[in-house]
N, C-alpha and C positions, 0 to 999 in steps of 0.2 A: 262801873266806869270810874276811871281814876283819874286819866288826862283831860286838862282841859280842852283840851283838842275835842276830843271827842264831843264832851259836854259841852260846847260850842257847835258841833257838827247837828245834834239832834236840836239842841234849841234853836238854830237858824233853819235850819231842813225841815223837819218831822213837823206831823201834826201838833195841833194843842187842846186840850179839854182844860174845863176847871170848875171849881166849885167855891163856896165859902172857907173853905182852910188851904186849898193849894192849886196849884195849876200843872197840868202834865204834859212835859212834851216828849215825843217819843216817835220814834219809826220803828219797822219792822225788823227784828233781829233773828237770829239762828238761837240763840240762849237768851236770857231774860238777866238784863243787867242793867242797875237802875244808879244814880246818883239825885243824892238830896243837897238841895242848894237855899240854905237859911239867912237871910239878910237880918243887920241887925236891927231892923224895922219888926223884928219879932219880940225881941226884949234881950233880955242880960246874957251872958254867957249860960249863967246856967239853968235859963228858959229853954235857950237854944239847943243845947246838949240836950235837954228833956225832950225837946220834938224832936230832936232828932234818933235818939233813943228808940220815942215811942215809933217813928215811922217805919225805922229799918226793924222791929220785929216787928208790925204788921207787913212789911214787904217780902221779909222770911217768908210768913205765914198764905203769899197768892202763888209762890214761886211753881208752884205744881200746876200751874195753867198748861193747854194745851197751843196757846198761841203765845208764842213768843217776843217780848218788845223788849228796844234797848229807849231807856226813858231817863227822863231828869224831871224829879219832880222837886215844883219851886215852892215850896211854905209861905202862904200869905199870913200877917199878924194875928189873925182870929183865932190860928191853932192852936198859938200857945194859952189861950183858956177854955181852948176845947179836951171836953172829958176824954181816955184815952176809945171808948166805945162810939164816942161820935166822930174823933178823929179816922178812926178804922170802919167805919162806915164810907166818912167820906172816900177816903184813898181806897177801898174797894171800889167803891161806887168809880172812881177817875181810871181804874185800873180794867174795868170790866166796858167800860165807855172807850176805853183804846181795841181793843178785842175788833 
């Protein structure tokens, strides 16, 4: 997801889960299309680019589910000193909890 249109549509509409590193919101889609939305409550620039980094290849990495969601997931400040195996814990864990 690119516009904010959209990423406004699932954050006001769609469910929500969340954990210690982020929160997900999401409805049901036809394709699996996610946007990440990093405040600077995370840290520096280039904190931010690092989570965000690490999230979109572990979002690569669930794309092969058989249930499809259009999601936005929001990065709370813990991520950025979370290792990249507990971060991809979590966001499986957020990602299998929308399912």
């Amino acid at each position: 997801m690119r516009s904010s249109r959209e990423i406004r549509e699932v954050v006001s509409a769609g469910k929500r889960v969340g954990n210690s590193s982020a929160t997900l919101h999401f409805l049901p889609s036809e394709t699996n299309q996610f946007a990440i939305i990093v405040s600077k409550a995370v840290g520096s620039a280039v904190e931010r680019n690092l989570v965000k980094r690490r999230i979109r290849s572990i979002l690569s990495g669930l794309e092969a589910r058989p249930s499809k969601i259009k999601a936005a997931v929001r990065v709370k400040p813990a991520a950025a000193s979370a290792s990249y195996q507990v971060l991809a814990a979590d966001i499986a864990d957020l990602v299998e909890r929308a399912s």
